[in-house]
N, CA, C and O atoms as CSV, one atom per row, in Angstrom:
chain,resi,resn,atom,element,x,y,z
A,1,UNK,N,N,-42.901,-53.412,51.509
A,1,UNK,CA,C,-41.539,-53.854,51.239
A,1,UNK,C,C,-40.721,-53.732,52.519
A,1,UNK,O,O,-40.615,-52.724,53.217
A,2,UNK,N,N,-40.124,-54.999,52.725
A,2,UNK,CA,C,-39.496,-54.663,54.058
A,2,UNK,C,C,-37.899,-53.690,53.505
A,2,UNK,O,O,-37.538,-53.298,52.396
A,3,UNK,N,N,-37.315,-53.594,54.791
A,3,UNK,CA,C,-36.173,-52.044,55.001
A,3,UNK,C,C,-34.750,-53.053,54.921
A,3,UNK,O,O,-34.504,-53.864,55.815
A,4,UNK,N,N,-34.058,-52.908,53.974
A,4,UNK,CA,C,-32.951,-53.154,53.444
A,4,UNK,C,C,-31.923,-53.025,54.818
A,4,UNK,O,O,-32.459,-52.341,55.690
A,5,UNK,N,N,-30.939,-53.395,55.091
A,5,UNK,CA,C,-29.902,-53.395,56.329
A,5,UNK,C,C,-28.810,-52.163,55.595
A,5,UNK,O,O,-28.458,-52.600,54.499
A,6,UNK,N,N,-28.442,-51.352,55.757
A,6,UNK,CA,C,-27.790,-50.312,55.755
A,6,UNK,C,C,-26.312,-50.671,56.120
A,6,UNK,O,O,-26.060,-51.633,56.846
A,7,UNK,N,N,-25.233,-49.770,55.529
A,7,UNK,CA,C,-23.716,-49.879,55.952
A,7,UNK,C,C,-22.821,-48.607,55.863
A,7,UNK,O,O,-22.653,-48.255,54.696
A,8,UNK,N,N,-22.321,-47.974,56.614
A,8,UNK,CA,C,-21.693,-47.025,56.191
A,8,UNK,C,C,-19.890,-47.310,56.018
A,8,UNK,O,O,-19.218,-47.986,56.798
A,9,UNK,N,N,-19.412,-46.637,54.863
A,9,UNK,CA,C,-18.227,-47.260,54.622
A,9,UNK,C,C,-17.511,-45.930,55.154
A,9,UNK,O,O,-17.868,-44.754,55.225
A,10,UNK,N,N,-15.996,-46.833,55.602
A,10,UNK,CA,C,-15.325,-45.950,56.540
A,10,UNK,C,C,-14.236,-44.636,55.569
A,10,UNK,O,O,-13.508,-43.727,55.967
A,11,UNK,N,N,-14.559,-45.070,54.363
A,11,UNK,CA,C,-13.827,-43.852,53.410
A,11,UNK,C,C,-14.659,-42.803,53.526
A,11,UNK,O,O,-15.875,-42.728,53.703
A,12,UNK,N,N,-13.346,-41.579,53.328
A,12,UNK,CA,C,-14.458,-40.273,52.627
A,12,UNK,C,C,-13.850,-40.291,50.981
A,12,UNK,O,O,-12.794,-40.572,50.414
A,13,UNK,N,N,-15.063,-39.861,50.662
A,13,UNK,CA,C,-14.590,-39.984,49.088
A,13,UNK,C,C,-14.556,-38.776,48.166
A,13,UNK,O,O,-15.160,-37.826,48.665
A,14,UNK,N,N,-14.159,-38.586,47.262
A,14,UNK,CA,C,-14.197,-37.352,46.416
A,14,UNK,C,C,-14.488,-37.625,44.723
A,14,UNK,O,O,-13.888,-38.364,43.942
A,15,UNK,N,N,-15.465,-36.865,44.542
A,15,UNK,CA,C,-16.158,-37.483,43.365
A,15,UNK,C,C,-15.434,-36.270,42.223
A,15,UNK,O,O,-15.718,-35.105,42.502
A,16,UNK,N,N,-14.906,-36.397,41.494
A,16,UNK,CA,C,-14.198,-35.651,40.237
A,16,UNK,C,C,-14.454,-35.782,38.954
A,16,UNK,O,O,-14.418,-36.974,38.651
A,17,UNK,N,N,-14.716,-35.045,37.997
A,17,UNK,CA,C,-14.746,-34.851,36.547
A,17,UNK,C,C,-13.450,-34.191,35.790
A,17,UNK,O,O,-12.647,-33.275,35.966
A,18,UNK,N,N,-13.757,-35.270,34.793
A,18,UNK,CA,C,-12.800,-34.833,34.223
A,18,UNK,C,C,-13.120,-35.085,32.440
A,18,UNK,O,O,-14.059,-35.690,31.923
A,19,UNK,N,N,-12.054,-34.433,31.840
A,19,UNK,CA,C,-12.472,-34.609,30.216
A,19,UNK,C,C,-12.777,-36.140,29.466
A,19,UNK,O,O,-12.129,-37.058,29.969
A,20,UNK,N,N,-13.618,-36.488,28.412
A,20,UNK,CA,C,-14.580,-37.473,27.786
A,20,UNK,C,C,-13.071,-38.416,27.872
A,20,UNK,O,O,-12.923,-39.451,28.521
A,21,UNK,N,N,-12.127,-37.787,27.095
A,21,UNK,CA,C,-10.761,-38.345,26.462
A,21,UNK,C,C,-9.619,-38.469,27.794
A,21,UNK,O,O,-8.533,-39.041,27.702
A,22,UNK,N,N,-9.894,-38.118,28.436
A,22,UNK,CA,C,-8.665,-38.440,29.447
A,22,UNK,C,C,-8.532,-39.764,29.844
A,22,UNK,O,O,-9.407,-40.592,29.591
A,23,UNK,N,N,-7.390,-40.066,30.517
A,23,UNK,CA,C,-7.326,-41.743,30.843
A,23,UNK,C,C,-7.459,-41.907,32.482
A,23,UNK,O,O,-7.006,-40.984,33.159
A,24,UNK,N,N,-7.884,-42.708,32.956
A,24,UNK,CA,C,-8.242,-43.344,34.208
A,24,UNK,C,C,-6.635,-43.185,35.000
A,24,UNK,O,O,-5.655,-43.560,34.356
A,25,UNK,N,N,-6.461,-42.670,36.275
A,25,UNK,CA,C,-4.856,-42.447,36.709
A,25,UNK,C,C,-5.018,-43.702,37.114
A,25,UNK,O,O,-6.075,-43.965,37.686
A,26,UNK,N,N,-4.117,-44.662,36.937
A,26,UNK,CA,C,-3.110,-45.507,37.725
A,26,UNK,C,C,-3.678,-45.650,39.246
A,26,UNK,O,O,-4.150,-46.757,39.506
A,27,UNK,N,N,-3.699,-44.473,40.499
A,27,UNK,CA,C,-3.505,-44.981,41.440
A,27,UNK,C,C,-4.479,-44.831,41.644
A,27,UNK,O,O,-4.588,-44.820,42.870
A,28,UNK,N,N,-6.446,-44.523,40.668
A,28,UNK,CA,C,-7.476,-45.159,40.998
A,28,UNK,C,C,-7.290,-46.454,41.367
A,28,UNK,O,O,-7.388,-46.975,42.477
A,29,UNK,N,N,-6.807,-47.249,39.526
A,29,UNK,CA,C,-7.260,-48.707,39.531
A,29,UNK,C,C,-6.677,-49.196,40.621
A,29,UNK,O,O,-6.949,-50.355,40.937
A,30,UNK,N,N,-6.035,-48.659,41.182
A,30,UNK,CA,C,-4.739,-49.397,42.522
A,30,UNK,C,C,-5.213,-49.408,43.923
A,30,UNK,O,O,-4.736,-49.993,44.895
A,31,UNK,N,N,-6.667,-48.331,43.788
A,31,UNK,CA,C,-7.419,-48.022,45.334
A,31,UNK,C,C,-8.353,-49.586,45.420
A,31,UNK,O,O,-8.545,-50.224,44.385
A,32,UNK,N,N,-8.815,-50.016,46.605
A,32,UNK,CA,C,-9.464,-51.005,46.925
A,32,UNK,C,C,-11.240,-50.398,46.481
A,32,UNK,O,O,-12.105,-51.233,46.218
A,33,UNK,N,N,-11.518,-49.052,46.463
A,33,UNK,CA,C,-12.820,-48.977,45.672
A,33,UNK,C,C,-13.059,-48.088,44.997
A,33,UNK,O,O,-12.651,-47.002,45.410
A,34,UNK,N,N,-13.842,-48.106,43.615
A,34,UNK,CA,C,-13.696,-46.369,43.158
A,34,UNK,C,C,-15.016,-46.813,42.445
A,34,UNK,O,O,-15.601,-47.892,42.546
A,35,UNK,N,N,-15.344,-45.690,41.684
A,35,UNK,CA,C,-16.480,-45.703,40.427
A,35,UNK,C,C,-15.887,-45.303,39.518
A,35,UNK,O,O,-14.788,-44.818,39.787
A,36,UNK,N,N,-16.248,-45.316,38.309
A,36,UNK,CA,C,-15.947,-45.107,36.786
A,36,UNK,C,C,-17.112,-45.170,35.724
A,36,UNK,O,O,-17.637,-46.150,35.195
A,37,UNK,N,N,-17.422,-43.425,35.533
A,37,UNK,CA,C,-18.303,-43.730,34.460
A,37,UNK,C,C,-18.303,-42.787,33.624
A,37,UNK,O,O,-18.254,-41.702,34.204
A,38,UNK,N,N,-18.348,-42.669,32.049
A,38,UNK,CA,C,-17.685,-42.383,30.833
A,38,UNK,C,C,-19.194,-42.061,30.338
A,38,UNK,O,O,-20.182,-42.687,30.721
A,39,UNK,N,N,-19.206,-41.117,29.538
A,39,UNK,CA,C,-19.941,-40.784,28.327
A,39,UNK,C,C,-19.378,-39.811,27.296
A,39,UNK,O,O,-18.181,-39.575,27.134
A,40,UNK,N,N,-20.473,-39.236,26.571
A,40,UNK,CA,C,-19.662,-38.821,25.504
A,40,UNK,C,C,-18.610,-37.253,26.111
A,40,UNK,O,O,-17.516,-36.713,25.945
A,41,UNK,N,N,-19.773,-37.128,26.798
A,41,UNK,CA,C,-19.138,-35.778,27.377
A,41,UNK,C,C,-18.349,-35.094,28.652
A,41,UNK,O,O,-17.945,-33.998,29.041
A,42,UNK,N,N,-18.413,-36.747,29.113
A,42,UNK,CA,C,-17.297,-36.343,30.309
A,42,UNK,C,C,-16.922,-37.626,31.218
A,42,UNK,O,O,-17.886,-38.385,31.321
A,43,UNK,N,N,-15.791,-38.051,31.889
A,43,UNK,CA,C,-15.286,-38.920,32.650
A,43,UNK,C,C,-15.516,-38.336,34.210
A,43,UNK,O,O,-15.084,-37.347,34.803
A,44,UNK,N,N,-16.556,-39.619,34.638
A,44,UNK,CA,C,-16.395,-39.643,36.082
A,44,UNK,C,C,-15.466,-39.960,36.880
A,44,UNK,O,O,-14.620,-40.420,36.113
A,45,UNK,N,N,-14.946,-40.040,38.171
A,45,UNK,CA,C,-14.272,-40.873,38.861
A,45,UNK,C,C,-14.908,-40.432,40.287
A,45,UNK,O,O,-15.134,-39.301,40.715
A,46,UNK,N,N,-15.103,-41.603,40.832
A,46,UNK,CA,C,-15.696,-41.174,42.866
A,46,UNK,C,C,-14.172,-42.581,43.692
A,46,UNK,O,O,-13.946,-43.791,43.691
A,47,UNK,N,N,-13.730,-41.630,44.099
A,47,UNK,CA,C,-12.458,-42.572,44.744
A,47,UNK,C,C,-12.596,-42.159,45.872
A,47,UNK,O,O,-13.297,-41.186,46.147
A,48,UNK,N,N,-11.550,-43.252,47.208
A,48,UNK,CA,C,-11.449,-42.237,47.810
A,48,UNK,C,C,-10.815,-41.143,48.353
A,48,UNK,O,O,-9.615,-41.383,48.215
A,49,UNK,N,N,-10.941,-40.114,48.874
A,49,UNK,CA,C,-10.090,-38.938,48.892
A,49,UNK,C,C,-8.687,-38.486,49.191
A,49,UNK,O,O,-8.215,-37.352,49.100
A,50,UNK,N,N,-7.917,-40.014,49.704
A,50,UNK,CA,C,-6.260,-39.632,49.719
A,50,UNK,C,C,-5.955,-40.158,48.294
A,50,UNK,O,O,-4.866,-40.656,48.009
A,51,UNK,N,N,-7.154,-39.998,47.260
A,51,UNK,CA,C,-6.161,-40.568,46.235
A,51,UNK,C,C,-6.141,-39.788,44.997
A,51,UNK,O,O,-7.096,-39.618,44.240
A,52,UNK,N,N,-5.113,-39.395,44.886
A,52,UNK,CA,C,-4.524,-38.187,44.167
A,52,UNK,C,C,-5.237,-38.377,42.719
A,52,UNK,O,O,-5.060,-39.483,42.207
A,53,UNK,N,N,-6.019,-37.441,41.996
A,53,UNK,CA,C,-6.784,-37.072,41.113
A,53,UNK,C,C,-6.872,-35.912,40.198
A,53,UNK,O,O,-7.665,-35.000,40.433
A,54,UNK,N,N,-5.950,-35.904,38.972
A,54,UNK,CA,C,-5.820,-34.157,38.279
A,54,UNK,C,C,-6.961,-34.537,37.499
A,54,UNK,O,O,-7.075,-35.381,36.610
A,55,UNK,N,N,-8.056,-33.477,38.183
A,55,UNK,CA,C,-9.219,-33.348,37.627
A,55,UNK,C,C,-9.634,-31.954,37.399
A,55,UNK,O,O,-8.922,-31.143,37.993
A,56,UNK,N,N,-10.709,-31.393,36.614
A,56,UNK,CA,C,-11.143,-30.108,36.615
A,56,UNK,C,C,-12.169,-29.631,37.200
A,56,UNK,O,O,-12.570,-28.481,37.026
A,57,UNK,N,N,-12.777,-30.605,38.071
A,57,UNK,CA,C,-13.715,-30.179,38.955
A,57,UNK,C,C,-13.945,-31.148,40.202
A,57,UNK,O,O,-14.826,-32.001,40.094
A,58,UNK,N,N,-13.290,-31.074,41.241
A,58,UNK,CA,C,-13.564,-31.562,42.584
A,58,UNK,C,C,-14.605,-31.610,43.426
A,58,UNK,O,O,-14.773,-30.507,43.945
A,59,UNK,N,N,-15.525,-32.572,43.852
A,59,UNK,CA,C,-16.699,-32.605,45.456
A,59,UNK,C,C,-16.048,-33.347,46.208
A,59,UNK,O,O,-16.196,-34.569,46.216
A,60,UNK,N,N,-15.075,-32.594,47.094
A,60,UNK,CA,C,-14.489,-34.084,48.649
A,60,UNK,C,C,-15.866,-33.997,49.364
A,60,UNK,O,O,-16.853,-33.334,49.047
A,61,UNK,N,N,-15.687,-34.786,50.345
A,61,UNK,CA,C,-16.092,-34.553,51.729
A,61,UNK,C,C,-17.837,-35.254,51.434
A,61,UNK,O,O,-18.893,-34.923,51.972
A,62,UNK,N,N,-17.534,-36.433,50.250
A,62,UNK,CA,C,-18.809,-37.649,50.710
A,62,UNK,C,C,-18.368,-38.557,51.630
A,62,UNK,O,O,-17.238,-38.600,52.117
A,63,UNK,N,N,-19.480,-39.432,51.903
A,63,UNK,CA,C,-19.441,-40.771,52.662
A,63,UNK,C,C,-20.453,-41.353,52.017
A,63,UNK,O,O,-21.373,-40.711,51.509
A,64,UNK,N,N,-20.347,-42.714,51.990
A,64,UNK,CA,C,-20.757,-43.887,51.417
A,64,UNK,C,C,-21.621,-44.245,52.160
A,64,UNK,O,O,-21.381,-44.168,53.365
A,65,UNK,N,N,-23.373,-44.938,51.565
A,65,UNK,CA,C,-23.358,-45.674,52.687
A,65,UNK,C,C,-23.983,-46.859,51.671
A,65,UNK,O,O,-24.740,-46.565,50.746
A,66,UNK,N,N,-23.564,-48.252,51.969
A,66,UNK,CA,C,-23.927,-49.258,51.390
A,66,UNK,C,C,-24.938,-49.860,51.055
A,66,UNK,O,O,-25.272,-50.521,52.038
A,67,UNK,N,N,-25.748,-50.054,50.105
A,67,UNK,CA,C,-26.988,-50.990,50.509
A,67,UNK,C,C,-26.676,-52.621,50.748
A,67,UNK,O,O,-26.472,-53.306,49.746
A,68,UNK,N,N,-26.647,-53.112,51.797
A,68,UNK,CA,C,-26.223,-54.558,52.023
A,68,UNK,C,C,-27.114,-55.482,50.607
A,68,UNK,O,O,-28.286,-55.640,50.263
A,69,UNK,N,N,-25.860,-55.884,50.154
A,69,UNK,CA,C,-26.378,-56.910,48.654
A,69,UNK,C,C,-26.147,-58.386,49.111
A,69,UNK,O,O,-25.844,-58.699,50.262
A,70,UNK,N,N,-26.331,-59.282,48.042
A,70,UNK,CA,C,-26.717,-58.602,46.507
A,70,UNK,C,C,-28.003,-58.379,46.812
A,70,UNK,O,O,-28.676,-58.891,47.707
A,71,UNK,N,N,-28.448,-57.175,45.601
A,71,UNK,CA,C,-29.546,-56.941,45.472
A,71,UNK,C,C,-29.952,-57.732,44.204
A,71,UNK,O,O,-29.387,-57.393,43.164
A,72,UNK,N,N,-30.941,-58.837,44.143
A,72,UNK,CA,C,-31.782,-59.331,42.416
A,72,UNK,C,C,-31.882,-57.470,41.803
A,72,UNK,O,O,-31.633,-56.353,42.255
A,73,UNK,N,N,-32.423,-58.107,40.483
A,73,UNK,CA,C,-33.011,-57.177,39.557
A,73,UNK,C,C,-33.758,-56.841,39.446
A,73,UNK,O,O,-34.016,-55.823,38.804
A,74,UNK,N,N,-34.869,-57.895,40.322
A,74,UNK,CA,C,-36.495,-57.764,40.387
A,74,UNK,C,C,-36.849,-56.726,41.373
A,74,UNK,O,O,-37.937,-56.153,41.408
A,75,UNK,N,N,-35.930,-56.537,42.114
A,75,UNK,CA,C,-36.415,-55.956,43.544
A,75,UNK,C,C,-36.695,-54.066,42.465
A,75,UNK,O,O,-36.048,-53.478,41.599
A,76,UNK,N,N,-37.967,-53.800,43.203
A,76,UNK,CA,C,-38.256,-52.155,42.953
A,76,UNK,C,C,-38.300,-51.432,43.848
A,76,UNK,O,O,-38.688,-52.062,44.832
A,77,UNK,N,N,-38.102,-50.354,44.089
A,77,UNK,CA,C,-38.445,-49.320,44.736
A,77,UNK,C,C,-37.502,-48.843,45.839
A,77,UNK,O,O,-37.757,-48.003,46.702
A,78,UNK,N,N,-36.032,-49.726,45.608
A,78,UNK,CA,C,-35.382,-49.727,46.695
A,78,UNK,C,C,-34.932,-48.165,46.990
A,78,UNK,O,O,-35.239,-47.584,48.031
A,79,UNK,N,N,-33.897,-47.364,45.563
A,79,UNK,CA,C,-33.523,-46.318,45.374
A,79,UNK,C,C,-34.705,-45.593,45.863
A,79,UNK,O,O,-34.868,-45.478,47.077
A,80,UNK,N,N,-35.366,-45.201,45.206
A,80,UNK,CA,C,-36.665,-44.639,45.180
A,80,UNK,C,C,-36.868,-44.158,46.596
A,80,UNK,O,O,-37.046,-42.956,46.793
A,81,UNK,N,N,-36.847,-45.294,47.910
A,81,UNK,CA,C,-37.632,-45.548,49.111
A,81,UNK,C,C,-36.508,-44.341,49.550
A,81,UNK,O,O,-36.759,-43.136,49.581
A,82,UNK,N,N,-35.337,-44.916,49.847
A,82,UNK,CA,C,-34.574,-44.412,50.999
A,82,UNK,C,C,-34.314,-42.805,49.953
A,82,UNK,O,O,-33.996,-41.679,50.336
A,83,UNK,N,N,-34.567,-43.253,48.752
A,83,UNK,CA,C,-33.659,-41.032,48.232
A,83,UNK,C,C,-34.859,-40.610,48.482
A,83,UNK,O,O,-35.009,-39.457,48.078
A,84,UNK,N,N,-35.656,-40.995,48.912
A,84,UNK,CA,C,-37.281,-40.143,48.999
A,84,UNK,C,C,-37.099,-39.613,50.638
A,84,UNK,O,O,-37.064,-38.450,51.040
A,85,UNK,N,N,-37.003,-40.811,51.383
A,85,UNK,CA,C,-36.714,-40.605,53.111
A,85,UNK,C,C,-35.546,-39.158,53.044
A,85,UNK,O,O,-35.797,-38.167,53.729
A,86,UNK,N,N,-34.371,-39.207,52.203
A,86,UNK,CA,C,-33.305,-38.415,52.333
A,86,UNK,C,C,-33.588,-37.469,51.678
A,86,UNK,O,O,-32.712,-36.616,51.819
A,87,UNK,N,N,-34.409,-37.134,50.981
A,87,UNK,CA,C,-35.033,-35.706,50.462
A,87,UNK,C,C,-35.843,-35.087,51.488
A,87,UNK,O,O,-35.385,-34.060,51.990
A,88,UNK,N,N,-37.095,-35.567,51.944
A,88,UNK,CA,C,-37.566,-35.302,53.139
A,88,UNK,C,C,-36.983,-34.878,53.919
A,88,UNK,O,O,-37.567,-33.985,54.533
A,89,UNK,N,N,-35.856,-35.137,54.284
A,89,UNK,CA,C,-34.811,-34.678,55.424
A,89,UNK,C,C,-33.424,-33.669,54.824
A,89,UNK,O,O,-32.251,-33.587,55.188
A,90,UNK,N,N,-34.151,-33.050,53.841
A,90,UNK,CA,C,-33.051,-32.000,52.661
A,90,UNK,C,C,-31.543,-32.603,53.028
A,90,UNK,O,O,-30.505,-32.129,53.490
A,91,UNK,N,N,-32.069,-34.136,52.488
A,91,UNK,CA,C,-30.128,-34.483,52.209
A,91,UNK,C,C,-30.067,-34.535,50.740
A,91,UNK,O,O,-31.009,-34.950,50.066
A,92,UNK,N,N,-28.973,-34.119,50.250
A,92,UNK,CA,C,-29.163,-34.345,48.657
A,92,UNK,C,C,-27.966,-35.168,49.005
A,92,UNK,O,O,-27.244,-35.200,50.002
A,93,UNK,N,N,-27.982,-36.009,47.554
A,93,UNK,CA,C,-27.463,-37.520,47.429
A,93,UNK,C,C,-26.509,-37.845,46.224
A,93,UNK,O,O,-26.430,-36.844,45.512
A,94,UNK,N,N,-26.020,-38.521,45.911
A,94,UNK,CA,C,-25.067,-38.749,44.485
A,94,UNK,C,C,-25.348,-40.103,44.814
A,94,UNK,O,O,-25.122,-40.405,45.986
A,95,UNK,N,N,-25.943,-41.309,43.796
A,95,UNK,CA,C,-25.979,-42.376,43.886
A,95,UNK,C,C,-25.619,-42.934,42.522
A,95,UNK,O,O,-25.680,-42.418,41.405
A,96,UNK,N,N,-25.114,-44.474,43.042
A,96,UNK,CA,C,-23.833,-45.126,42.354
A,96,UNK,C,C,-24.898,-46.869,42.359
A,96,UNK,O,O,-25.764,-47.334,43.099
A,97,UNK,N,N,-24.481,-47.145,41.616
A,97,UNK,CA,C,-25.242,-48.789,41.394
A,97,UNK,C,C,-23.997,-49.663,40.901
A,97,UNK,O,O,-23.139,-49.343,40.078
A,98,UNK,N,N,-24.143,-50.986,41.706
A,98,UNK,CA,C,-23.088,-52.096,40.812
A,98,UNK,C,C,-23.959,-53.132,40.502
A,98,UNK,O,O,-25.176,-52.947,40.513
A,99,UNK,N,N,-23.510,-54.098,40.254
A,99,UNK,CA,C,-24.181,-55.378,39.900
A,99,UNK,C,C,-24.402,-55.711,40.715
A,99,UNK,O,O,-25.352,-56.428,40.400
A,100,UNK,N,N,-24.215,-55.880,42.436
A,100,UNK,CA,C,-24.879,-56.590,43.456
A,100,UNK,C,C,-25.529,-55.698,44.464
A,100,UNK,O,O,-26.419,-55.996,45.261
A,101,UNK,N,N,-24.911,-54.519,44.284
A,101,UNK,CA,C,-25.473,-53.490,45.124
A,101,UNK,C,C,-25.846,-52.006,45.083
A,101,UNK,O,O,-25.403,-51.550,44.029
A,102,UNK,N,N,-26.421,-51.147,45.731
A,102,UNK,CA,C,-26.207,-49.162,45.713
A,102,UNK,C,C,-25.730,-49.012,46.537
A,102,UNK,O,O,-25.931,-49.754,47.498
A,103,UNK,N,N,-24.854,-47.984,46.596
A,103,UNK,CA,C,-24.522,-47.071,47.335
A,103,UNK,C,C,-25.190,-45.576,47.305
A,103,UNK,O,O,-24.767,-44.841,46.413
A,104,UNK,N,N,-25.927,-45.186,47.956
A,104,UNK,CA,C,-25.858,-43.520,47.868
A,104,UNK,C,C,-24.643,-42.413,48.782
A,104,UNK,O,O,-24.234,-42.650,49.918
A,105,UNK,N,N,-24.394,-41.652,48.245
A,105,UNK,CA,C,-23.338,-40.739,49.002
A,105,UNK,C,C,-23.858,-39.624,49.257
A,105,UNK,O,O,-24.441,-38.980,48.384
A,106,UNK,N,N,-23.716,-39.152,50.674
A,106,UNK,CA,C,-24.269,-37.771,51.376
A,106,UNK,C,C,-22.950,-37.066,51.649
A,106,UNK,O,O,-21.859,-37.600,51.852
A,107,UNK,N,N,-23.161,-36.133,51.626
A,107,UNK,CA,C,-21.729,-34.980,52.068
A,107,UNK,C,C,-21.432,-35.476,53.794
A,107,UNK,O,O,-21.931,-36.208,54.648
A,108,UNK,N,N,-20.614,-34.807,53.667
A,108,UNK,CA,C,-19.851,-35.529,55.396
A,108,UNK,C,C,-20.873,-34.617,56.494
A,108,UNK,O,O,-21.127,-35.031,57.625
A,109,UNK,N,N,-21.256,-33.669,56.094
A,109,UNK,CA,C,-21.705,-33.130,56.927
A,109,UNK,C,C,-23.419,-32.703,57.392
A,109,UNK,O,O,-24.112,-31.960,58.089
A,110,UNK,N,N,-23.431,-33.949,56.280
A,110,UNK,CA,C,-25.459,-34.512,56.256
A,110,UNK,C,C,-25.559,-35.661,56.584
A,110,UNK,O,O,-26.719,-36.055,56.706
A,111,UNK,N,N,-24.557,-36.567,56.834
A,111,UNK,CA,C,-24.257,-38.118,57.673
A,111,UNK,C,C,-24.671,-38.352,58.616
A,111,UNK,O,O,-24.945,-39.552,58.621
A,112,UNK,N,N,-24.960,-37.808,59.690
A,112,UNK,CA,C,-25.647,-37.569,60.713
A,112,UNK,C,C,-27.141,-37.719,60.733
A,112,UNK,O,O,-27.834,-38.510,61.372
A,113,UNK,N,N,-27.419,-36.933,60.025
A,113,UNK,CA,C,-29.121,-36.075,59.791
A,113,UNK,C,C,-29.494,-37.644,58.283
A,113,UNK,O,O,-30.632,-38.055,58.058
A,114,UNK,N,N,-28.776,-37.943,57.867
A,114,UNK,CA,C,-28.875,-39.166,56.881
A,114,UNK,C,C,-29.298,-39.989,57.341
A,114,UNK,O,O,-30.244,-40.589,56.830
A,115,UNK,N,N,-28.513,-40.485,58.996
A,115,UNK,CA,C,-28.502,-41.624,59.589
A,115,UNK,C,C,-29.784,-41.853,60.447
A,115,UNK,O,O,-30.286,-42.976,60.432
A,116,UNK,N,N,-30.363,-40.831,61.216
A,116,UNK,CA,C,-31.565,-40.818,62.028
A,116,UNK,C,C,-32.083,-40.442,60.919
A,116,UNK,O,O,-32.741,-39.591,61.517
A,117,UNK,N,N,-32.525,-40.228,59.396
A,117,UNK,CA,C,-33.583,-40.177,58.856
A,117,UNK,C,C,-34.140,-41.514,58.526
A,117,UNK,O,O,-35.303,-41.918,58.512
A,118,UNK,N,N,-33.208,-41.993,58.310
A,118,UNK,CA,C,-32.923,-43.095,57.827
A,118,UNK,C,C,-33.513,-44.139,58.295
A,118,UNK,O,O,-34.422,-44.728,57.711
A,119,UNK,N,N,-32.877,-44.556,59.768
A,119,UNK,CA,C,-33.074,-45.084,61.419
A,119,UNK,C,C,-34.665,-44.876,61.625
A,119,UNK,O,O,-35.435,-45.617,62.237
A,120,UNK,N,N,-34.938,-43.714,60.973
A,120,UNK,CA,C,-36.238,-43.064,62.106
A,120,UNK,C,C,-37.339,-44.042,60.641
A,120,UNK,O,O,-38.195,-44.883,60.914
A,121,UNK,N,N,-37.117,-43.779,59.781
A,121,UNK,CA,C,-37.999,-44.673,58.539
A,121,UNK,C,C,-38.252,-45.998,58.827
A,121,UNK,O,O,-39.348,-46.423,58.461
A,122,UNK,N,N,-37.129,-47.128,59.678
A,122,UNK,CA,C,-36.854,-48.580,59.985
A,122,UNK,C,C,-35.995,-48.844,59.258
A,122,UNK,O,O,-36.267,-49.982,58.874
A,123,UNK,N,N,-34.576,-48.348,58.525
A,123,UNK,CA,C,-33.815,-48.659,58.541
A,123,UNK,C,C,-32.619,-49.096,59.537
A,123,UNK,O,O,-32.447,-48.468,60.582
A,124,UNK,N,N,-31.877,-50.083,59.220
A,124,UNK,CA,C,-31.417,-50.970,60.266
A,124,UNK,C,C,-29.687,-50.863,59.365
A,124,UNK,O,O,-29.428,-51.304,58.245
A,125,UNK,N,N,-28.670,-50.074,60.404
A,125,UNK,CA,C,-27.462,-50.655,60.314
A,125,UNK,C,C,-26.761,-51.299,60.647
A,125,UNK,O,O,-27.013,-51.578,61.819
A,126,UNK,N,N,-25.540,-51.994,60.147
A,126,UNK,CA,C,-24.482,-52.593,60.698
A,126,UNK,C,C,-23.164,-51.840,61.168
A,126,UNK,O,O,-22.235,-52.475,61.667
């Protein structure tokens, strides 16, 4: 399988929980990117970090890095490839999926050690 083109986005982000029943703040939907994901037992939000969030449990200090999309549906092993490369290299990860693309998120201060693992596998950024 050839090596996906890589992107790192220039936000830092902060990923927060909060209760099943609470409502989405306002100046998420108002940020240019966030995540949102709901189950029975708790509300996600990953925004990014100047944006004010009353939550009950805070992680600042990710970075994004893009998988250049769209990605089809058919494609396998993409996740898989690179969180395998970033385990190898004890980065732990928080990963996010949309309809055209992944993102995985490394702490700010495994971005580095992310990037030459990454690099050193044949991954290729922009």
């Amino acid at each position: 399988m050839s090596k996906q083109t890589l992107q790192i986005l220039q936000q830092d982000f902060t990923i927060h929980s909060l209760d099943s029943d609470d409502g989405i703040p306002a100046s998420v939907l108002k940020s240019d990117i966030f995540f949102i994901a709901k189950t029975a037992e708790e509300l996600s939000i990953v925004c990014p970090s100047h944006v004010s969030v009353q939550s009950f449990a805070a992680e600042p200090y990710w970075r994004a890095i893009e998988i250049i999309g769209p990605l089809g549906f058919s494609l396998t092993g993409i996740m898989s490839n690179i969180s395998g490369v970033l385990a190898s290299a004890n980065v732990s990860i928080f990963s996010i999926s949309t309809y055209d693309t992944d993102y995985i998120l490394v702490k700010e201060q495994q971005l580095n050690n992310a990037i030459q693992a990454l690099k050193k596998d044949g991954y290729l950024f922009v």
